[in-house]
C-alpha positions in Angstrom: 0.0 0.0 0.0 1.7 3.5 -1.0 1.2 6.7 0.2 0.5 5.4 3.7 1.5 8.8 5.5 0.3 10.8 2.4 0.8 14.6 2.8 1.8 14.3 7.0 5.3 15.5 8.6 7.1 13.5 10.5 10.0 15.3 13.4 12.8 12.8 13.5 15.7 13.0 15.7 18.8 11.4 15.4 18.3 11.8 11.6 21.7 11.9 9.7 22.6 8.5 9.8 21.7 4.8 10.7 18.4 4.3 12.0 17.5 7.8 11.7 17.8 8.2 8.0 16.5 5.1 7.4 13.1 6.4 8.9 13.2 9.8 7.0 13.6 7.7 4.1 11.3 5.5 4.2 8.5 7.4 5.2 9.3 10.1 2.6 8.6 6.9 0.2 5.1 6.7 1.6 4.3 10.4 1.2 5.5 12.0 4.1 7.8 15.7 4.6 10.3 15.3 7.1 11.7 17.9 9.9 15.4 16.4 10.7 17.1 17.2 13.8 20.8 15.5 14.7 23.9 16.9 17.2 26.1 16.1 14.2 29.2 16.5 16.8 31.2 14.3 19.6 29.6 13.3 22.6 32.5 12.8 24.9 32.0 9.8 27.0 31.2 7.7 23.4 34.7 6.8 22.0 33.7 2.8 20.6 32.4 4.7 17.5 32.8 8.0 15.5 30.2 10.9 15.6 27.5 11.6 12.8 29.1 15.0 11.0 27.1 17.5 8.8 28.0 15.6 5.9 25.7 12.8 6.9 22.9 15.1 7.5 23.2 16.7 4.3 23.2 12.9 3.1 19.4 12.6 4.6 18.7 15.3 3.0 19.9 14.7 -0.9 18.0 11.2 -0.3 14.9 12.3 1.4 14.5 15.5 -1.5 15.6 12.2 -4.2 11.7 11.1 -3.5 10.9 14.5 -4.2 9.5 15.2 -0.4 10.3 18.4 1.3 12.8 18.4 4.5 13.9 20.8 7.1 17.4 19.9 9.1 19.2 21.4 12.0 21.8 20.9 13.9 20.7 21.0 17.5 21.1 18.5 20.4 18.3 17.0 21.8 19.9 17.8 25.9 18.9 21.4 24.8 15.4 21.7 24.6 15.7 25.4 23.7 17.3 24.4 20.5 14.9 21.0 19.7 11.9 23.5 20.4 13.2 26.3 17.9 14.1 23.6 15.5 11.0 22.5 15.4 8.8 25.1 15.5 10.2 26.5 12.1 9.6 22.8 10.5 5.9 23.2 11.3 6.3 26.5 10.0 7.9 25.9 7.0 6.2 22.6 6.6 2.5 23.5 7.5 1.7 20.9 10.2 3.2 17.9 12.5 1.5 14.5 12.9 4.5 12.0 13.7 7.2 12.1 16.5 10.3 9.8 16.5 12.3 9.9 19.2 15.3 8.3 17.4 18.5 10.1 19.1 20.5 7.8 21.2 24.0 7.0 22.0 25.7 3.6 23.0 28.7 2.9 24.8 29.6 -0.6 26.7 31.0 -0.1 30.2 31.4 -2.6 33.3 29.4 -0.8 35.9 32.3 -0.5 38.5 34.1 1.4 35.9 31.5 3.4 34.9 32.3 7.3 35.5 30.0 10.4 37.0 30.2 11.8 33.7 29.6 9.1 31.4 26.3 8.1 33.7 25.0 11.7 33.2 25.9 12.1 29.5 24.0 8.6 28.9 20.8 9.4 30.8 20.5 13.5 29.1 20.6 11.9 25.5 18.9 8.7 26.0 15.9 9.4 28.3 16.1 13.4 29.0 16.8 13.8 25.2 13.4 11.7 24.6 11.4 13.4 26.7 12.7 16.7 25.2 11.6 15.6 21.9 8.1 14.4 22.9 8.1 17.5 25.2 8.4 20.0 22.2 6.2 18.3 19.4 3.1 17.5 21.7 2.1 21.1 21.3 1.9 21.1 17.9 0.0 17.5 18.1 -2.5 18.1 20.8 -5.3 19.7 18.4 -5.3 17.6 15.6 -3.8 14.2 17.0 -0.6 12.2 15.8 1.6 9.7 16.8 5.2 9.6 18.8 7.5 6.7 18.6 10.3 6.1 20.9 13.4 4.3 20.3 14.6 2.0 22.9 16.3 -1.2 22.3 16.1 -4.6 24.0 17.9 -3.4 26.8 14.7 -1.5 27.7 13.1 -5.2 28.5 16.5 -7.3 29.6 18.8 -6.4 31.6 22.2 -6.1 29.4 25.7 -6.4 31.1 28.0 -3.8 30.4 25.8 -1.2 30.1 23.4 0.0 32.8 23.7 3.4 32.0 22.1 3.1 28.3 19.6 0.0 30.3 18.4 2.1 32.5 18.1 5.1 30.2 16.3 2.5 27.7 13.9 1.3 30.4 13.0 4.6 31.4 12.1 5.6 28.2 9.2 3.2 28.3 7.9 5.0 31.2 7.7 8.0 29.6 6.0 6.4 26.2 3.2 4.5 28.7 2.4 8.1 31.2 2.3 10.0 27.6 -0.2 7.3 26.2 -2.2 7.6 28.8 -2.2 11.4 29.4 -2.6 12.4 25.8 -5.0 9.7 24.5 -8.1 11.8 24.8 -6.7 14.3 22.2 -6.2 11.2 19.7 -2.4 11.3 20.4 -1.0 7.7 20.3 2.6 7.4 22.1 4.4 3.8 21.3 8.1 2.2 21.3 10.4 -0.1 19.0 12.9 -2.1 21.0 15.6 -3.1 18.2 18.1 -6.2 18.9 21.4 -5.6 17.3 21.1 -3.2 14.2 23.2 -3.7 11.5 24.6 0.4 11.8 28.0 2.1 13.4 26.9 1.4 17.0 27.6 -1.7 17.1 29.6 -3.1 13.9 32.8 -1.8 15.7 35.6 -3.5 17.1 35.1 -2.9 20.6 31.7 -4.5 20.2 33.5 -7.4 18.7 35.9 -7.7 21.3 33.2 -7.9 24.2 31.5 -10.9 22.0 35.0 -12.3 21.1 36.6 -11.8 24.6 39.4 -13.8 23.9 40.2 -13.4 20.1 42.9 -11.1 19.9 41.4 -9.7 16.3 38.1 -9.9 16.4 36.4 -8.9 13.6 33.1 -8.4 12.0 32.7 -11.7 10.7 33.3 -13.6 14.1 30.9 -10.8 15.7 28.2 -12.6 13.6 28.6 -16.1 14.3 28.3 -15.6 17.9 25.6 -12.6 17.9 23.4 -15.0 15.6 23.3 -17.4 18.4 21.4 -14.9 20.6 18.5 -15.0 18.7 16.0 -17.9 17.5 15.8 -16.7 14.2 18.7 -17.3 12.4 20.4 -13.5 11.8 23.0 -11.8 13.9 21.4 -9.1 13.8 18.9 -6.8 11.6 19.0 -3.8 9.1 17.9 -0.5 9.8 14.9 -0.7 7.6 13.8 -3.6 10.0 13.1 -0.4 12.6 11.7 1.6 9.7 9.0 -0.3 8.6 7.7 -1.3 12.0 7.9 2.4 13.0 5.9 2.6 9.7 3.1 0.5 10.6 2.7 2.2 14.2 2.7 6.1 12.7 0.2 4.6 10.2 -3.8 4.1 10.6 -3.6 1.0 9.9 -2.2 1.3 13.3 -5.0 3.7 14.5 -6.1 2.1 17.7 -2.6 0.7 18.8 -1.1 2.9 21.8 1.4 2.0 25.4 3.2 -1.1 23.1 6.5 -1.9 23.7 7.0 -3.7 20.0 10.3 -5.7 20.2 12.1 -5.7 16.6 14.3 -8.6 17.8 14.7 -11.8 15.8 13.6 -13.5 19.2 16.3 -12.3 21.7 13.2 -10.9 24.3 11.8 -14.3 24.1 15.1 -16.2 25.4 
């Protein structure tokens, strides 16, 4: 079915790479403008991969204006929700209306918890939860007349606890407590709040080598190839892990009406690995 968010605008953050621009793409292919909003600059406590640049948002936005939809991007950083507000505001003004939220801007970093620092905790939990409920925070004005639909971005590690990383677990689980008070508290103005809980996505985050290495402990070259072997055995399909279009097209389905009575889900895009 085409044209299945015909004519709406949909405020993605996180959009210059990975997941992100695989969401602005794909629902610019079903008909919808896009307002695109990523830091586009280091975060300092996340040194396993390199930061999205300019360059990749500019990307997004050659392939988004390729389907011949209309985009707004801006740099800002969704811990400033001065800048997320302004950002948005002059999408909806240049674009004409809002109907679709994804909170897609996140950060990963793998940490044992003794070793964890003040500062990385902090950093984690002001992208990955306070960064969400910036987003949602400066779109639901602009949704509360006319209804929409926000989707948030957590990962399995919002339903399992995931050694290594209790700062992005606990950021990810909080995240769903934020998508379930929103459903409830905005339901009577037709707004419907959900979240995607991705496995392993086939992107930067975790196709690095100190991701490897925490899989491959003692191989002293690990490498993408022995990463896959032993991350396929995580999950009862039979894939290592999945591609960001995966996330795309079930984000799809929720922004959609064919979703129009689907609200307060946590939908687990996992090949299995919540059912183990």
């Amino acid at each position: 079915m085409a044209g299945r968010v015909e004519g709406k605008v949909a405020f993605i953050t996180g959009a210059a790479r990975s997941q992100g621009r695989s969401h602005a793409v794909r629902l610019a292919q079903e008909g919808a403008d896009v307002i695109a909003v990523d830091l586009c600059g280091p975060v300092e406590s996340i040194q396993m991969y390199p930061p999205a640049t300019a360059e990749d948002l500019a990307e997004t936005v050659r392939q988004v204006e390729e389907l011949d939809r209309r985009i707004v991007a801006t740099q800002a950083d969704v811990r400033d929700s001065a800048a997320l507000k302004t950002a948005v505001d002059e999408g909806v003004a240049q674009l004409g209306r809002l109907d679709i939220v994804l909170a897609n801007a996140g950060v990963f970093e793998i940490q044992p918890s003794l070793e964890l620092t003040d500062e990385a905790w902090r950093e984690m939990i002001d992208i990955n939860l306070t960064g969400v409920w910036n987003t949602c925070k400066v779109a639901l004005p602009h949704l509360v007349d006319n209804g929409g639909s926000i989707v948030i971005t957590s990962s399995t590690a919002g339903l399992k606890g995931t050694p290594n990383t209790i700062h992005y677990t606990a950021a990810k689980h909080g995240v769903i407590g934020v998508m379930r008070t929103l459903a409830n508290e905005f339901g009577k103005q037709s707004i419907r709040v959900n979240s995607v809980h991705p496995t392993g996505v086939d992107t930067v985050m975790i196709q690095n080598p100190k991701t490897w290495g925490l899989f491959t402990p003692d191989d002293p070259e690990p490498n993408r190839e022995k990463f896959a072997e032993l991350f396929e055995t995580l999950h009862p399909l039979p894939v290592p892990y999945v591609d960001p279009v995966d996330i795309s097209n079930a984000i799809l389905f929720l922004v959609s009406d064919e979703a129009r009575y689907i609200t307060g889900v946590t939908l687990p895009v996992d090949a299995g690995y919540t059912i183990r």
